[in-house]
N, C-alpha and C positions, 0 to 999 in steps of 0.2 A: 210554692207560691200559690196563692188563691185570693182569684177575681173576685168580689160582690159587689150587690150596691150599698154604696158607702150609706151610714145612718146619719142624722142632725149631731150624734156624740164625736162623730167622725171629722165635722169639719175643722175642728180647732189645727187639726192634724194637717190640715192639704197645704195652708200658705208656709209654713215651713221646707216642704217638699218642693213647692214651686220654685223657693227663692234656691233652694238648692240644686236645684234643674239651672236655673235661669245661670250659672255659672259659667256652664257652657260658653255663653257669651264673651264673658272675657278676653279671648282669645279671637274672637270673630273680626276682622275690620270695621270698623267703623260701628260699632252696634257694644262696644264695653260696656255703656251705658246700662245696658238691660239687665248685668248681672245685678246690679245694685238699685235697678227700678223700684217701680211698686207691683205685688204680684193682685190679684184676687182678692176685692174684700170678704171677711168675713161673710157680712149678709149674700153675698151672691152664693156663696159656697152652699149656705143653709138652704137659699132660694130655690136652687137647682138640686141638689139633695131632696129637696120636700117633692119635685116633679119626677122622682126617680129616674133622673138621669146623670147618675155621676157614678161611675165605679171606683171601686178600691181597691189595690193590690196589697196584700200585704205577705207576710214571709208565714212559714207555718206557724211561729210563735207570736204570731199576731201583731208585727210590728209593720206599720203602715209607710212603705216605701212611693207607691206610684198611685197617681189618680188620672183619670178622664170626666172632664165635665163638658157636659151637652143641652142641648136643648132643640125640642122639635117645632118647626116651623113648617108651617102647613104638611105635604107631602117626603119631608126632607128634617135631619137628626144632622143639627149643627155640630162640630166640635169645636168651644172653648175654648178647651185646656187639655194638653196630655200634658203629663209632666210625671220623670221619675229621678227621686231622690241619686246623687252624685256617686254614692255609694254603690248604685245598683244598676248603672247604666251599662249597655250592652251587653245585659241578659237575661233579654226576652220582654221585660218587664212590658214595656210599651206594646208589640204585639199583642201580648195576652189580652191591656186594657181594651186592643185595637179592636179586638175580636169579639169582646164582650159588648160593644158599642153597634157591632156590626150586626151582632147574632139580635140585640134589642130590635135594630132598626128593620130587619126581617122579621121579627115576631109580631111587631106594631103595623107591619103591612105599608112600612115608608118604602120611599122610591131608593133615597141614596143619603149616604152619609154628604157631607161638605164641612169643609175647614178653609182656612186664610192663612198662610206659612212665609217664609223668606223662601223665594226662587233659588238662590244660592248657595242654603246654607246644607251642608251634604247632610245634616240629621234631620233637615227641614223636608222643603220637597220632592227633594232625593231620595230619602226615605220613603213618605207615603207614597211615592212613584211604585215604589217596589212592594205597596202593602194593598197597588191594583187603584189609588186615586191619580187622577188627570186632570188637566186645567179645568175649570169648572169653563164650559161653552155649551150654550150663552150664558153671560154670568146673571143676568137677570137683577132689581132692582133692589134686592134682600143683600145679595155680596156685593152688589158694586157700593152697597152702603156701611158694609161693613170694612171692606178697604178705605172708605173716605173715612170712617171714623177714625180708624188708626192711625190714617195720614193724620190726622187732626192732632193724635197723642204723640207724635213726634217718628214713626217709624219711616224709613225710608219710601216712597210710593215705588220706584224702580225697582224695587226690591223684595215686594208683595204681589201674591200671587191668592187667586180662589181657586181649590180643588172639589172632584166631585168623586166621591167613588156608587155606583150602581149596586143597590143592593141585588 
């Protein structure tokens, strides 16, 4: 497997992945919906690719399973998006992107990573719990706006959480 940052030829590739990820859902209470949402448009994917902030997994022969898209906000490297294709979940795939995301946010001399995840869902906060991110406190005026916007698109508010991991 090998991390980089994804190219502008790369995007076409991410929203197939996401929707593929986004399966997961199906199974979840109350949240089925998400499998068959909307993922990522294109222009964002390009958007954040052109700020070099999006990595890409891919297999040795080049076939592009997992992505992370980011964006940095003042002192702090947002997360997006992780997302890894259905095929290739639970191996590894997501830390590697984790790490490449982490190792930027240290080399750029940011404070901490931060993401917005389901409280409940064991791949959601459960997971980056164990990959060293915490509730984001104080959540400050950046993710308490980015949880209202979600609420907005329909996700549960009880059920949304801001994390913060310290680079």
């Amino acid at each position: 497997m090998l991390v980089r940052l994804a190219r502008l030829e790369d995007a076409a590739a991410l929203p197939p992945i996401e929707h593929s990820a986004g399966q997961l859902f199906k199974n979840a209470p109350g949240l089925a919906w998400l499998a068959e949402g909307d993922v990522m448009a294109l222009q964002e994917h390009e958007r954040l690719i052109a700020q070099g902030t999006v990595w890409l997994a891919q297999t040795k022969a080049g076939q592009p399973v997992g992505f992370a898209s980011a964006e940095v906000f003042d002192d702090e490297l947002h997360l997006w998006e992780l997302s890894v294709h259905a095929d290739w979940q639970r191996k590894g795939v997501g830390k590697l992107l984790m790490h490449s995301a982490c190792t930027h946010a240290s080399a750029k001399g940011l404070a901490a990573l931060t993401l917005t995840t389901f409280s409940d869902i064991a791949w959601n906060a459960p997971a980056y719990a164990r990959l060293g991110f915490q509730p984001a406190s104080p959540l400050g005026e950046r993710l308490r706006n980015v949880l209202a916007d979600e609420v907005a698109h329909g996700l549960p508010a009880t059920r949304r959480i801001a994390m913060r991991r310290w680079v």
